[in-house]
Rosetta silent file (secondary structure, phi, psi, omega in degrees, C-alpha in Angstrom):
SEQUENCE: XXXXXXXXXXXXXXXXXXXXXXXXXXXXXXXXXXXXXXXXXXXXXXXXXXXXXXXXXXXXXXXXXXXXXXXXXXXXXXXXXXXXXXXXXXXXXXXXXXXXXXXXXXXXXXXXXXXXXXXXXXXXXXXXXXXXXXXXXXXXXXXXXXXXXXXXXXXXXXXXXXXXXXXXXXXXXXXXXXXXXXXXXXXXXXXXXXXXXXXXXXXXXXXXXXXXXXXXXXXXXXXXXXXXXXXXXXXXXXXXXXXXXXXXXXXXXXXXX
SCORE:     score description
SCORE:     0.000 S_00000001
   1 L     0.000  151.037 -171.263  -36.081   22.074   13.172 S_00000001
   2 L  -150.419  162.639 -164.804  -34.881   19.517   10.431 S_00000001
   3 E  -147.930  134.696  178.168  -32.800   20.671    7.142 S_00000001
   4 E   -78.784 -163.102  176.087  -32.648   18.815    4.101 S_00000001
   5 H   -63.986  -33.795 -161.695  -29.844   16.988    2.304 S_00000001
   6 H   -89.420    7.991  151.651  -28.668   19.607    0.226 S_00000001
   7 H   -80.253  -12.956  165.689  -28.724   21.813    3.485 S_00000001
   8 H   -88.039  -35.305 -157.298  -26.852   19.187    5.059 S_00000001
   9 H   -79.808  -18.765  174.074  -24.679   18.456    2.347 S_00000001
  10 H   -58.715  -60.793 -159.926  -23.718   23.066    2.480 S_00000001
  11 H   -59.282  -56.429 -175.743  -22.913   22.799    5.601 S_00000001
  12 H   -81.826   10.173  173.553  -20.837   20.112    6.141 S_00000001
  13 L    72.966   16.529 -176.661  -19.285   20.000    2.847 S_00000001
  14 L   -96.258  157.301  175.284  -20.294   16.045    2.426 S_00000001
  15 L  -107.384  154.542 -173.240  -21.645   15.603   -0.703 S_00000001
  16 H   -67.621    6.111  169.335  -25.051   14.091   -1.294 S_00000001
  17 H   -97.724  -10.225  171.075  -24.536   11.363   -2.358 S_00000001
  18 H   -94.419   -9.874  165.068  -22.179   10.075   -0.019 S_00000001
  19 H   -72.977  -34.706  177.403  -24.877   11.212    2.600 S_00000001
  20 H   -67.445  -33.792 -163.942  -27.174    8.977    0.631 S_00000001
  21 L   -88.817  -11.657  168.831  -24.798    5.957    0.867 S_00000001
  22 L   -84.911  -32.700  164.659  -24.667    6.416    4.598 S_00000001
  23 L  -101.681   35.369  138.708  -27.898    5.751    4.628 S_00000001
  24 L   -65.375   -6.220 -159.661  -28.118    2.873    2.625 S_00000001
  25 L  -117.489   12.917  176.329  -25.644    1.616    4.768 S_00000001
  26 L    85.081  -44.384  125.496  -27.449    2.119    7.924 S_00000001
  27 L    36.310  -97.655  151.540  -24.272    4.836    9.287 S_00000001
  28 L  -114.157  122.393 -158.420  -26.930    7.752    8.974 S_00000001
  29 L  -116.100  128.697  179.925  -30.407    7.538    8.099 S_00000001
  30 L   -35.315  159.087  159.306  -32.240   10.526    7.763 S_00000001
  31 L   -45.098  -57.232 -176.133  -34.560   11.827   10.000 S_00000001
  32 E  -172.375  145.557 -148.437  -37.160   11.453    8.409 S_00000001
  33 L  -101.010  154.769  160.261  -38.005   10.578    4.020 S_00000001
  34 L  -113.254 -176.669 -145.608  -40.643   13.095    3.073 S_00000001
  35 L  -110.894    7.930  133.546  -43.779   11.945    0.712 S_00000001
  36 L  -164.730   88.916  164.761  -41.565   13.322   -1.987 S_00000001
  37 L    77.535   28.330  156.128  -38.578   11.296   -1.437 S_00000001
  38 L  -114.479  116.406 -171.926  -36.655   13.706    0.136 S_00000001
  39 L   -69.841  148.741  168.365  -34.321   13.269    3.359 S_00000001
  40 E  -115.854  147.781  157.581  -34.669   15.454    6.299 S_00000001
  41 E  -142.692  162.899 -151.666  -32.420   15.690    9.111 S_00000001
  42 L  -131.083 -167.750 -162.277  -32.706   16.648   12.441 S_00000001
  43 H   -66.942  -29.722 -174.585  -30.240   18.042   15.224 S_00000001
  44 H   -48.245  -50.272 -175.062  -29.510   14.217   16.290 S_00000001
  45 H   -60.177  -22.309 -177.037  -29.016   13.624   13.148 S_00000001
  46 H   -88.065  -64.417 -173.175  -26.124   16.458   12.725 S_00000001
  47 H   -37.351  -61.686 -160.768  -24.286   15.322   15.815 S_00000001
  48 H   -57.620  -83.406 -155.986  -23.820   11.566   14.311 S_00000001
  49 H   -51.827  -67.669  171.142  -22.558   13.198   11.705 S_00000001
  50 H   -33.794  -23.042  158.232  -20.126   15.554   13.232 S_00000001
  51 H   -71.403  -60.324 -164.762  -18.979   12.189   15.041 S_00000001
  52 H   -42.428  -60.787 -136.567  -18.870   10.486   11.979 S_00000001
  53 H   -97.252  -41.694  154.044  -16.731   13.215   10.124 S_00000001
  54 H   -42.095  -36.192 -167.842  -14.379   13.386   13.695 S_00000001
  55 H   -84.980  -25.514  164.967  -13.691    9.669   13.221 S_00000001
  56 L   -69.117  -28.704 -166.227  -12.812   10.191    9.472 S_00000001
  57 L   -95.339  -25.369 -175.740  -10.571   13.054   10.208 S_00000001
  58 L   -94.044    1.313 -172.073   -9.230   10.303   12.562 S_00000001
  59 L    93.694    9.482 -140.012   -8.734    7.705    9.845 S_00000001
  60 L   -92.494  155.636  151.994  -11.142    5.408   11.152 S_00000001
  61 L   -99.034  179.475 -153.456  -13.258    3.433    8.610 S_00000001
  62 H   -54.800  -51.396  178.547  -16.798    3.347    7.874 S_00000001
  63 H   -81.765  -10.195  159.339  -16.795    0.073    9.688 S_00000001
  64 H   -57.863  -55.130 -161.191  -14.391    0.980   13.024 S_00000001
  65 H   -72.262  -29.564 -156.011  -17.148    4.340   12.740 S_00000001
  66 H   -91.263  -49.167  165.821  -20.414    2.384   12.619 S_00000001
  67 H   -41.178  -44.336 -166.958  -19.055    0.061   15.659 S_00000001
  68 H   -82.045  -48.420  161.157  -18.115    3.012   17.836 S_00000001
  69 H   -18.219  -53.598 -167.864  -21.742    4.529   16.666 S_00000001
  70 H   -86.023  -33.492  168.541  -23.302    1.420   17.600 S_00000001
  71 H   -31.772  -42.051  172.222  -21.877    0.929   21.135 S_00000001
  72 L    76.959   32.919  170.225  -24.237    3.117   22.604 S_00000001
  73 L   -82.147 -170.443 -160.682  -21.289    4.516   24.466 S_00000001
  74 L  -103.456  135.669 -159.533  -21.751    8.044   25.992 S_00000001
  75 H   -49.113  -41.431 -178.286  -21.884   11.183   23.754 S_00000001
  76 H   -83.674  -29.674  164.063  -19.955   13.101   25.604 S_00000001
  77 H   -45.134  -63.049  174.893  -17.095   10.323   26.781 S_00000001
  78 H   -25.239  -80.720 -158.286  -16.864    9.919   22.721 S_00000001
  79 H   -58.693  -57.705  173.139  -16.355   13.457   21.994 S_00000001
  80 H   -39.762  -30.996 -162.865  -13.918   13.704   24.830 S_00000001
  81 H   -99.372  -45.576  170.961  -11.549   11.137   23.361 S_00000001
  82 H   -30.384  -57.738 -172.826  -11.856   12.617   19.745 S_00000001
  83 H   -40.226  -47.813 -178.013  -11.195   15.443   21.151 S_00000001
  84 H   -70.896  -56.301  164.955   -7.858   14.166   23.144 S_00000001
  85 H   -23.388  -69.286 -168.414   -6.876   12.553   19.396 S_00000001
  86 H   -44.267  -63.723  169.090   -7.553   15.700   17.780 S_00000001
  87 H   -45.465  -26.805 -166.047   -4.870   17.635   20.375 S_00000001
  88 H   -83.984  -51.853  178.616   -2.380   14.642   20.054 S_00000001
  89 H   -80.246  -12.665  172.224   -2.638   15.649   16.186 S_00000001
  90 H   -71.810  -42.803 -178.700   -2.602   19.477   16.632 S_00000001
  91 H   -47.321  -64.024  176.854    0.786   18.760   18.912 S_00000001
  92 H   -64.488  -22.096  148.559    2.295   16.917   16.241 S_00000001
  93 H   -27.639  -68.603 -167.129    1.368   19.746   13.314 S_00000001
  94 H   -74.530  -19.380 -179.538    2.901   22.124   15.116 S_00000001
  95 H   -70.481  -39.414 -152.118    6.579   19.950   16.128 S_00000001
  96 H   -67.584  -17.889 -148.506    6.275   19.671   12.070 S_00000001
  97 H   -82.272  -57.841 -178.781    5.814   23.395   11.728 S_00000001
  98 H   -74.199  -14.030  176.545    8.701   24.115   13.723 S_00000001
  99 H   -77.792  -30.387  165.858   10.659   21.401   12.398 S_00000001
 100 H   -35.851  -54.807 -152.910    9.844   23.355    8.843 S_00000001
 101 H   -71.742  -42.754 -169.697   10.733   26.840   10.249 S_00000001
 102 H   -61.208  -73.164 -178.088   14.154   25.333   12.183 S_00000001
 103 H   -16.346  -69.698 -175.274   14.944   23.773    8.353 S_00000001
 104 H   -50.901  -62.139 -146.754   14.254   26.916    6.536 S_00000001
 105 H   -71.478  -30.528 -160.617   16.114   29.233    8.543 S_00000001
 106 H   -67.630  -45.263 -179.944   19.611   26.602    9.245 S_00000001
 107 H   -63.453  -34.913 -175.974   19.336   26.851    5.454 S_00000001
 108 H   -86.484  -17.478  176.595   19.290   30.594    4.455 S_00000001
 109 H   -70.760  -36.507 -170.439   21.747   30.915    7.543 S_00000001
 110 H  -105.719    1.401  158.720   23.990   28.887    5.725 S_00000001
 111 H   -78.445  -13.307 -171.482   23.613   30.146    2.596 S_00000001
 112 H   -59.191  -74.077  148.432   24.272   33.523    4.263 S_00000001
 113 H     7.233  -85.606 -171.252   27.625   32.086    5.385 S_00000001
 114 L  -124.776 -178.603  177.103   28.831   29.747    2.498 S_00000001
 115 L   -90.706   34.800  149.936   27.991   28.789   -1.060 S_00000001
 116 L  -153.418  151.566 -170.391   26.043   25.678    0.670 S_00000001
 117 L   -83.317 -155.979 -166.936   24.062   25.540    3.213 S_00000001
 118 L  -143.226  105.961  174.326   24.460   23.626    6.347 S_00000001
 119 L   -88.713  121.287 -163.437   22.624   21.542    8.704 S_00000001
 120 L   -89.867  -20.096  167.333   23.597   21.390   12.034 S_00000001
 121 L  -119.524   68.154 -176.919   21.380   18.442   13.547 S_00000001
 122 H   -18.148  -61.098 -159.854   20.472   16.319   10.610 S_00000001
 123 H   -44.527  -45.050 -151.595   18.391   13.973   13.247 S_00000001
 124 H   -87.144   15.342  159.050   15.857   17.449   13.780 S_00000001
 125 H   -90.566   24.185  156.670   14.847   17.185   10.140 S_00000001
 126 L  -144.577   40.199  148.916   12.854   14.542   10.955 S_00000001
 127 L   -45.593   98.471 -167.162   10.879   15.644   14.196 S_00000001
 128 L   120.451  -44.121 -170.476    7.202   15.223   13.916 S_00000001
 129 L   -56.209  161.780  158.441    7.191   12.713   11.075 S_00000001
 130 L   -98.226  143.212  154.573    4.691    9.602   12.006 S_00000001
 131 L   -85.983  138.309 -167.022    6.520    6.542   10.844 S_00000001
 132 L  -110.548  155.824 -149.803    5.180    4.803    7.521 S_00000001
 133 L   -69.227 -179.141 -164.351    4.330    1.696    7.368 S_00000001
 134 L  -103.884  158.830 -161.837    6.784   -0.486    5.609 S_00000001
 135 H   -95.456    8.449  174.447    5.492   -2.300    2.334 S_00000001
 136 H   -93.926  -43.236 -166.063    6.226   -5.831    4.393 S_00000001
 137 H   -43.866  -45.636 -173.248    3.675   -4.760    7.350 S_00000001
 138 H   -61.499  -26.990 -166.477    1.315   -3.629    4.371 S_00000001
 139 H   -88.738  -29.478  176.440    1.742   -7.018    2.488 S_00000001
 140 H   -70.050  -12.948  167.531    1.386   -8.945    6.430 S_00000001
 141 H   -82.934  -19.768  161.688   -2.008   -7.239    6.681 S_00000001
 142 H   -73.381  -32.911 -173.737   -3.063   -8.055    3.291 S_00000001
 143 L   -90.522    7.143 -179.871   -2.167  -11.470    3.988 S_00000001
 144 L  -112.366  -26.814  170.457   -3.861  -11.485    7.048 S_00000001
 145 L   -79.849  -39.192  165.047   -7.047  -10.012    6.243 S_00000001
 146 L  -160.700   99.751  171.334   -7.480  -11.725    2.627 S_00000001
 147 L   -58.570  -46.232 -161.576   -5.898  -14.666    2.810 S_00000001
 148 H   -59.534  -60.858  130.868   -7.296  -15.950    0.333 S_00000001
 149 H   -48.117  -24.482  165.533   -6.372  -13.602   -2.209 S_00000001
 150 H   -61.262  -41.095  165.356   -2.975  -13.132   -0.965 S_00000001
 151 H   -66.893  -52.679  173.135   -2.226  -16.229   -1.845 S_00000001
 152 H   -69.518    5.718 -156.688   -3.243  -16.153   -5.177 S_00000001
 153 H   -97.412  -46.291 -159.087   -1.788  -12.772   -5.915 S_00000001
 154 H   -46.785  -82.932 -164.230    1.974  -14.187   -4.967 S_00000001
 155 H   -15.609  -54.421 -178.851    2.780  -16.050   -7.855 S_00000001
 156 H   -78.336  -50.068  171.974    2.189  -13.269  -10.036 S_00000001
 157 H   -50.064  -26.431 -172.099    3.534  -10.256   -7.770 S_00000001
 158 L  -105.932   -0.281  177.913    6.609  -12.060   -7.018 S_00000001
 159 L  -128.097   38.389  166.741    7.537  -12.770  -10.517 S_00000001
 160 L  -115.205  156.449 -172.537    7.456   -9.321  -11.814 S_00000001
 161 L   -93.768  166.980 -176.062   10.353   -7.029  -12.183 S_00000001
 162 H   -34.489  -53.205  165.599   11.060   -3.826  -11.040 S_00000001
 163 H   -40.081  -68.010 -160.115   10.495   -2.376  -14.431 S_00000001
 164 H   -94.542  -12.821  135.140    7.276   -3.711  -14.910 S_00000001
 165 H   -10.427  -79.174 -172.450    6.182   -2.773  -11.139 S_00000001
 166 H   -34.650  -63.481 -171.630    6.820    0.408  -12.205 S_00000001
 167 H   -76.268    0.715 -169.148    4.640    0.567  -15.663 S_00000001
 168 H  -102.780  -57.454  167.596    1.828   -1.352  -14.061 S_00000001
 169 H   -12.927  -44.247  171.077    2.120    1.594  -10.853 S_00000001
 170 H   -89.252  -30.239  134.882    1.459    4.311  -13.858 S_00000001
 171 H   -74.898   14.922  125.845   -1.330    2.211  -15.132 S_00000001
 172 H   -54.866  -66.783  163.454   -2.984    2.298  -12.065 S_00000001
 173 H   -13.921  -85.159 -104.878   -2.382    5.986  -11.832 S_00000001
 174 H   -97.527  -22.807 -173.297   -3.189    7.014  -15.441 S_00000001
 175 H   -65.803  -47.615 -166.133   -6.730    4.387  -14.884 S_00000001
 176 H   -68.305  -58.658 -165.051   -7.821    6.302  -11.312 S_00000001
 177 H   -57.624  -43.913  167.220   -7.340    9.874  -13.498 S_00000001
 178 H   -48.467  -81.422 -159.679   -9.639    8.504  -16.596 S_00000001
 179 H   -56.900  -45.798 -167.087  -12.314    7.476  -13.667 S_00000001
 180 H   -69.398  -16.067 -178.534  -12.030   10.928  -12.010 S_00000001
 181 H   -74.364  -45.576  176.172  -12.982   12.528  -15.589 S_00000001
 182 H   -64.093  -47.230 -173.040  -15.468   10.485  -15.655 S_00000001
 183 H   -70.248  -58.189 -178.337  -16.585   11.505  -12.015 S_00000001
 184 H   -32.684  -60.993 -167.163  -16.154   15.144  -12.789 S_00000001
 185 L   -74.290    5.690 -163.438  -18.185   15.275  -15.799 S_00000001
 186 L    71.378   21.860 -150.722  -21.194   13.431  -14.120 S_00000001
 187 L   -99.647  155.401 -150.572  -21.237   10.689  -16.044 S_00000001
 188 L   -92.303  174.177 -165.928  -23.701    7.837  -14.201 S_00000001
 189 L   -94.421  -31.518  167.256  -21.483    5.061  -12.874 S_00000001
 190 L   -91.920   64.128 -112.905  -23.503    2.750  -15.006 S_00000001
 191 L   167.844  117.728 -175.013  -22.870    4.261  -18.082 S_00000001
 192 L   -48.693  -13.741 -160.219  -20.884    2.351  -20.955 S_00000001
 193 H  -100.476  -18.309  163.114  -17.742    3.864  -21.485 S_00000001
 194 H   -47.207  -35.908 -176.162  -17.526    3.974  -17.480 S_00000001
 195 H  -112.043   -0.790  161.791  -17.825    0.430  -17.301 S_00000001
 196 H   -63.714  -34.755 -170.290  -15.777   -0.262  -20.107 S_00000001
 197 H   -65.278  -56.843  143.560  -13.071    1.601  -17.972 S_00000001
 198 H    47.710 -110.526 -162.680  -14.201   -0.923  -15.415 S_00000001
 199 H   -63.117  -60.648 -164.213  -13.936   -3.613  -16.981 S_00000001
 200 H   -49.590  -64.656 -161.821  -10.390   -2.510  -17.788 S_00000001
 201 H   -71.436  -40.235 -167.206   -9.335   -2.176  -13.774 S_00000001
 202 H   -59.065  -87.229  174.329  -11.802   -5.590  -13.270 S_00000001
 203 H   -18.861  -58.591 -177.450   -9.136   -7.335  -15.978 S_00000001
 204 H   -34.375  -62.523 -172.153   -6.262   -5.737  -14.058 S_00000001
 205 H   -69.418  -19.978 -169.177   -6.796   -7.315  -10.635 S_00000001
 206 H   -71.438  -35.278  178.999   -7.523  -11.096  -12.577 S_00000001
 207 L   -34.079  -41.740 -163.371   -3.264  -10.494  -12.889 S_00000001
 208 L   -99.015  -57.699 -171.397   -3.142  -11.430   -9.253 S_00000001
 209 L  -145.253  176.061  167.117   -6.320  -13.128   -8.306 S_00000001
 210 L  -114.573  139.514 -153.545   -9.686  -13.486   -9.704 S_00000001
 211 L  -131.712  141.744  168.003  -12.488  -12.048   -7.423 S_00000001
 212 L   -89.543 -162.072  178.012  -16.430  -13.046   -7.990 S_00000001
 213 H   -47.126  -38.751 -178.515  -19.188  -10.673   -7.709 S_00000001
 214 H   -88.797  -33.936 -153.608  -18.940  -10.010   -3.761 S_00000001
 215 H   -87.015  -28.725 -175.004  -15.429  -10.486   -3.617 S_00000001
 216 H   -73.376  -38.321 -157.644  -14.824   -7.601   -6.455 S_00000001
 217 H   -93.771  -22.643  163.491  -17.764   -5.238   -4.685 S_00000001
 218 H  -104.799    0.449  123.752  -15.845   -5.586   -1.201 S_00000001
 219 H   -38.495  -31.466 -173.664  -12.715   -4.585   -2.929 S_00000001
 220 H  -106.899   -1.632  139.155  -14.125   -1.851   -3.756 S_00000001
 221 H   -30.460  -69.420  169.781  -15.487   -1.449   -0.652 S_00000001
 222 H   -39.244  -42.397 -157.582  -11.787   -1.578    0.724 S_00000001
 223 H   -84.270  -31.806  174.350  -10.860    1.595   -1.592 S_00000001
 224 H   -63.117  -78.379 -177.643  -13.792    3.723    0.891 S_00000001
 225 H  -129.597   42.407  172.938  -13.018    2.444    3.517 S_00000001
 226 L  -100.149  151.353 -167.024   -9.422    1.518    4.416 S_00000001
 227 H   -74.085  -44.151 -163.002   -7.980    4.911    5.182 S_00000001
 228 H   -57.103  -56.022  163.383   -4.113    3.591    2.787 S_00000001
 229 H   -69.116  -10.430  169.670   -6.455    3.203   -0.185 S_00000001
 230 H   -84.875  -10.071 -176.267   -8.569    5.843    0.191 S_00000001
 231 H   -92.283  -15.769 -176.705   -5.859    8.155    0.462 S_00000001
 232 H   -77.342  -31.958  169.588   -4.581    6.713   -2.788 S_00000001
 233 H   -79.455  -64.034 -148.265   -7.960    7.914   -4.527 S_00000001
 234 H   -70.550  -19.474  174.099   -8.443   11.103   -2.653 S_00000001
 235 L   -69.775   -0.714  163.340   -4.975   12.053   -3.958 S_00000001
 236 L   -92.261  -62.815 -176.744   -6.585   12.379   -7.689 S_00000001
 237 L  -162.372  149.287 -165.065   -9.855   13.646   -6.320 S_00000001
 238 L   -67.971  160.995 -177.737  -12.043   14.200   -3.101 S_00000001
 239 L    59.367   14.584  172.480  -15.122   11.440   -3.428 S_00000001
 240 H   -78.774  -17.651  178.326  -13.254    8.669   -6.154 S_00000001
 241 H   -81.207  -19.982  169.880  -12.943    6.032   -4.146 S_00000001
 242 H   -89.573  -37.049  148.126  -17.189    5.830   -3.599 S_00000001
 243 H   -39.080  -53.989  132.024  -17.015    6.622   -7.264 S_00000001
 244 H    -5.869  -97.656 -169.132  -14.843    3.884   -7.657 S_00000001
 245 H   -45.103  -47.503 -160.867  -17.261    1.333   -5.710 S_00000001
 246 H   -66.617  -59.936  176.020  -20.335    2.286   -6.722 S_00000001
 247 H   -49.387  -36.784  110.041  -18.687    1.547  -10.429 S_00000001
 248 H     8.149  -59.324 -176.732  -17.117   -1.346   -9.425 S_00000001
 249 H   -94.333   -2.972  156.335  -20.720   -2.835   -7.842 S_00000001
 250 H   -52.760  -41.852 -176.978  -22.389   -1.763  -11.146 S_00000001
 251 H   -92.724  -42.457  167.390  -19.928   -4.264  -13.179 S_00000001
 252 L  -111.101   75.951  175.399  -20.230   -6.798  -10.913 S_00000001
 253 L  -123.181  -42.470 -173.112  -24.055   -6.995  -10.679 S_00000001
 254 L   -87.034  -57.963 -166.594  -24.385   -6.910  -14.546 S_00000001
 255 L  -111.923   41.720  125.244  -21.023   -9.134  -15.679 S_00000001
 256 L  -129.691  -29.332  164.914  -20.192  -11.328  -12.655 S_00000001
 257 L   -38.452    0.000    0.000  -23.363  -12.183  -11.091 S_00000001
């Protein structure tokens, strides 16, 4: 039995076009194209994905997914350790849950009591958190990963002030929500006032470094599929960060090539 995309794309809630970009990207390639132009997929084809969608749920990116894919290790061995992940993250859910419920009620206990409430173990309001990373680990990973750019970034990054941190932090922001408007409404990725916006974010990054054609298109690459930036996109809107790229490799194909 085989099901098409937009029968793939019901079930699993992916949308089709990021089903299409998995298989441009070799990740998952349909089953089979039909003579017109329409993917099929077949049960094989749904397991990879249901791995695919475990390892996402696990943070992993597309290329950490496509590695483990590619191993040819054994389906069920896989699924077992997702699985063991998955429990390791239901365990911690639930310490949070009770660290919630323990919160709530020391508080209405103590408003019952006095006019404030009271906590009796500070330390158990923060049972359950994961620790986050610290912005120097984020900047040693930037610098370790793109050197290249790190270095040219400093100059400028180190000689801005708090202040203007700040207002360039809310132009980032106010830039991702304008692209998401843009996503919403359908508007094609090549499409001018899209890539004027672009253009705009393209300018932005020349503050720190200047990136050519590849180097801009595996930035935006980076926003897909490092989980810290993608989470920064998904928090405006699910699919902006492939929205994002795809604009992003539109601009530089036309204006840096």
């Amino acid at each position: 039995m085989a099901w098409s995309i937009a029968d793939v794309a019901r079930m699993s809630g992916v949308t089709s076009r990021t089903l299409r970009h998995y298989d441009e990207i070799g990740l998952l390639p349909p089953a089979w194209i039909g003579s017109n132009g329409h993917r099929y997929y077949g049960e094989a084809e749904l397991l990879r994905l249901q791995q695919i969608l475990l390892m996402r749920e696990l943070d992993l990116g597309l290329r950490e997914i496509r590695a483990v894919l590619e191993s040819r290790m054994d389906r069920t061995a896989v699924l077992r350790e997702h699985r063991g992940r998955l429990l390791a993250e239901r365990n911690r859910l639930e310490t949070l849950v009770r660290t919630v419920d323990r919160t709530i009620a020391e508080l209405e206990e103590g408003k019952d009591n006095s006019d404030m409430a009271k906590i009796n173990r500070p330390e158990n309001l923060f049972e359950g958190f994961e620790a986050a990373r610290t912005e120097a680990e984020l900047d040693a990973e930037v610098q370790e990963r793109w050197p290249q750019a790190w270095e040219q970034s400093r100059p400028a990054v180190e000689g801005m002030t708090p202040e203007e941190t700040e207002r360039w932090q809310r132009e980032v922001t106010a830039q991702m929500i304008r692209m998401a408007e843009f996503m919403v409404a359908g508007t094609p990725v090549e499409d001018a006032a899209v890539q004027a916006e672009v253009d705009v974010h393209y300018q932005g990054v020349c503050r720190f470094w200047t990136p050519n054609a590849e180097g801009y298109k595996g930035l935006g690459r980076t926003y897909v599929d490092e989980p810290d930036f993608r989470a920064n996109f998904d928090k405006i809107a699910d699919g902006l960060a492939e929205y994002q790229r795809d604009a992003m490799a539109a601009y530089a194909d036309a204006r840096l090539s």
